[in-house]
KEKE-3310 file (N, C-alpha, C; in steps of 0.2 Angstrom, whole numbers, plus 5000, padded with zeros to 4 digits):
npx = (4729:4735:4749:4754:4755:4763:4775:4779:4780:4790:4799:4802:4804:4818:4825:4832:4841:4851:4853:4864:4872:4878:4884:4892:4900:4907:4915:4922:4930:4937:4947:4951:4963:4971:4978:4972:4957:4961:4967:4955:4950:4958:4955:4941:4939:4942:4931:4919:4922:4920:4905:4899:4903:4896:4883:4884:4884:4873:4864:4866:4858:4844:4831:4838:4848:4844:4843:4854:4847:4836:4831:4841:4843:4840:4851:4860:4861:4861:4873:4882:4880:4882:4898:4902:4898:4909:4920:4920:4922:4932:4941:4941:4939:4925:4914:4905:4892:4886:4889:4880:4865:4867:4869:4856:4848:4852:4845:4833:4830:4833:4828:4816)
npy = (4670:4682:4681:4673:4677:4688:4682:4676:4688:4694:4682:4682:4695:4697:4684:4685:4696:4690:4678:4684:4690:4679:4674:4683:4686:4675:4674:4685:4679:4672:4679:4690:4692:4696:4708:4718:4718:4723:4736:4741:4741:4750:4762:4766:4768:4782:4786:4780:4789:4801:4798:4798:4811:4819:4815:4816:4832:4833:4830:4839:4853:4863:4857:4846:4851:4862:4880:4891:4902:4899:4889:4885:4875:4864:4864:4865:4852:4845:4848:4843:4830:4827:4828:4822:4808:4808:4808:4799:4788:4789:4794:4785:4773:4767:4755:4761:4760:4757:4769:4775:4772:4774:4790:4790:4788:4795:4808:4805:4805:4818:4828:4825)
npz = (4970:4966:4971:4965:4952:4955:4959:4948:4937:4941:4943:4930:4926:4935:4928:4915:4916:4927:4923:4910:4921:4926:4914:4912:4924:4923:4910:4913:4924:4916:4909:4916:4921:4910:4897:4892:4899:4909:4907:4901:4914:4922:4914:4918:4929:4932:4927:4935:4946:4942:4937:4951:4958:4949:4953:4965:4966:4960:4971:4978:4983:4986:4992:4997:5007:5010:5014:5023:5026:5025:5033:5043:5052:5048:5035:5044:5049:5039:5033:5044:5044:5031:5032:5043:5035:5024:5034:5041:5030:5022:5031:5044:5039:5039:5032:5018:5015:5029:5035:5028:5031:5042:5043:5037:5047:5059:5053:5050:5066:5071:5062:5057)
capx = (4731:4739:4752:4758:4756:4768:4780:4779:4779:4795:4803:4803:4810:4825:4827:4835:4847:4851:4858:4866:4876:4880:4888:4897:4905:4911:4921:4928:4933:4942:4951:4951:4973:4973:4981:4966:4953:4963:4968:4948:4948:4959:4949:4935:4941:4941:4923:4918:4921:4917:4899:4899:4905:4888:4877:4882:4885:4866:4861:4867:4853:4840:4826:4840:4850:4838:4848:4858:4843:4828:4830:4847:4843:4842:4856:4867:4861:4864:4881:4886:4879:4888:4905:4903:4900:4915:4927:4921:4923:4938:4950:4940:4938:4920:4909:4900:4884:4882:4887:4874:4862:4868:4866:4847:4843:4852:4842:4826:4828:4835:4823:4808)
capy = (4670:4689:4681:4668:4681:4694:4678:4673:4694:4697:4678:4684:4701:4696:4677:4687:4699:4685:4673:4689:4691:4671:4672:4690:4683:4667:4676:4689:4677:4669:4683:4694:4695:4700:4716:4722:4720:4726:4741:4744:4742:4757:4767:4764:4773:4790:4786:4781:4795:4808:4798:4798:4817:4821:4815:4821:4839:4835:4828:4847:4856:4867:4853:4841:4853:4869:4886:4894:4909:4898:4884:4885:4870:4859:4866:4863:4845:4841:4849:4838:4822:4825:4830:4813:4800:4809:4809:4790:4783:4789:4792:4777:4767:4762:4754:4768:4756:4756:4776:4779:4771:4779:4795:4791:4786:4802:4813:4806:4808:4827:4834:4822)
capz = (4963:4964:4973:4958:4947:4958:4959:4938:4934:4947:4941:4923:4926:4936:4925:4909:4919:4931:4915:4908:4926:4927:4908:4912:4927:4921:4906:4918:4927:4913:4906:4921:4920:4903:4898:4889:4904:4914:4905:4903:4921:4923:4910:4917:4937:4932:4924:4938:4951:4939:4938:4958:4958:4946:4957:4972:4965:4958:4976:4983:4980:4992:4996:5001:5013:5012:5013:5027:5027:5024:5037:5048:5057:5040:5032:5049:5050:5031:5032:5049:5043:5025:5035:5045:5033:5022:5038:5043:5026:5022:5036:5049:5035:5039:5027:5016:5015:5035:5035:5023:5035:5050:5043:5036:5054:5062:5049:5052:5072:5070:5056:5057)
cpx = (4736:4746:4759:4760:4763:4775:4783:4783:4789:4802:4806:4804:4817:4828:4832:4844:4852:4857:4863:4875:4881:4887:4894:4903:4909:4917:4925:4933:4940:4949:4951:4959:4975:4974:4975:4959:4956:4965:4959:4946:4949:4956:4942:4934:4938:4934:4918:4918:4920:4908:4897:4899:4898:4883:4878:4882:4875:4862:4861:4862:4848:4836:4831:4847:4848:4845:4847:4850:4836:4828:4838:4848:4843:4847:4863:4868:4862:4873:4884:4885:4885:4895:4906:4903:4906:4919:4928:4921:4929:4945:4948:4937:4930:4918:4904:4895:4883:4886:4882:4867:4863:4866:4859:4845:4845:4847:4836:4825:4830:4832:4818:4803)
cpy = (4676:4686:4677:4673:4686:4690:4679:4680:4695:4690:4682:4692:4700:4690:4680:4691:4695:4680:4676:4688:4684:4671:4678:4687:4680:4669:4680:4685:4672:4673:4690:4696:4697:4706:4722:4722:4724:4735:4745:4746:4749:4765:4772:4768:4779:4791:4787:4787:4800:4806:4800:4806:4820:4821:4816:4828:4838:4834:4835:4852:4859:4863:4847:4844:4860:4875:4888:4900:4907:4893:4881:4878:4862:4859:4861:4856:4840:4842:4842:4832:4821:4823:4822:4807:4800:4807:4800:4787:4784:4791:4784:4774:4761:4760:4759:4766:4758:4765:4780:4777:4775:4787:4796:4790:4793:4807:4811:4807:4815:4831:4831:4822)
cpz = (4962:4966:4968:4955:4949:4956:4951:4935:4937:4942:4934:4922:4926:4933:4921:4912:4923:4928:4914:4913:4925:4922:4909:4917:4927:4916:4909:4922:4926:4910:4911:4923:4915:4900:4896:4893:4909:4912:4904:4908:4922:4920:4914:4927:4936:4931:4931:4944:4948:4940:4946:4960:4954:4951:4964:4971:4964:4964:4981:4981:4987:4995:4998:5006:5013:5011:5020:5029:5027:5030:5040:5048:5051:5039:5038:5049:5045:5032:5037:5045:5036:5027:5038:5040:5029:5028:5040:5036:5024:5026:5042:5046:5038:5035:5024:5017:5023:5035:5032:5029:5043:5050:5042:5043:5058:5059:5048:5059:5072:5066:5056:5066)
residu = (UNK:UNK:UNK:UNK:UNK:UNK:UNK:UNK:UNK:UNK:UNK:UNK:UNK:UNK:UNK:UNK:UNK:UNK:UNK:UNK:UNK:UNK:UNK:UNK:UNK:UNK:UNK:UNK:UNK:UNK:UNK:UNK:UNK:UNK:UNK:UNK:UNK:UNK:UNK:UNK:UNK:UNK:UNK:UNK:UNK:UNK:UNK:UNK:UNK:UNK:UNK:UNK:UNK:UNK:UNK:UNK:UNK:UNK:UNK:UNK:UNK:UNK:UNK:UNK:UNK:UNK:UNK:UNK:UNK:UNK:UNK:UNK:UNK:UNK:UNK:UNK:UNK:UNK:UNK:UNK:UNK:UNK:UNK:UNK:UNK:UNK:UNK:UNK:UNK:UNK:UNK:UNK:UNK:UNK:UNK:UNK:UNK:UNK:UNK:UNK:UNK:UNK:UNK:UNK:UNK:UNK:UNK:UNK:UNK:UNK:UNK:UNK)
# end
């Protein structure tokens, strides 16, 4: 019985959202050359890399690459790992989703 209920609980969260997506997409898809979405699009650039630039400034902090005088060997291994997925996503054009994973598997073999 817990496992309907996980199903029914999970169904009717993700149903409404779901719908929501279906109807967004369809009208995007309809007016998606028109001056005025697309002019939102461009708006809407800057936005995003300023959000992206917040949370990685928020994501620099001492319990996620420690400090230079409290734990060396953290700091060096956060710094390298940042340096790499920066240098492979944007000059060797890897995919960021499989750099972000490469880095969490390096960073659990090298500090765990």
């Amino acid at each position: 019985m817990a496992v309907l209920g996980s199903l029914t609980a999970t169904f009717a969260l993700v149903l409404p959202s779901l719908i929501l997506m279906l109807l967004i997409s369809k009208m995007f898809l309809k007016y998606m050359k028109t001056p005025l979405v697309q002019s939102i699009f461009m708006g809407l650039r800057p936005v995003v890399v300023g959000l992206l630039a917040a949370a990685t400034l928020l994501l620099c902090n001492s319990e996620n690459f420690s400090l230079p005088g409290v734990n060396p060997w953290q700091f060096c291994i956060s710094i390298a790992l940042f340096l790499a997925t920066f240098v492979g996503t944007m000059w060797l054009k890897i995919n960021p989703i499989r750099m972000i994973c490469y880095s969490a598997v390096a960073g659990l073999v090298l500090l765990y």
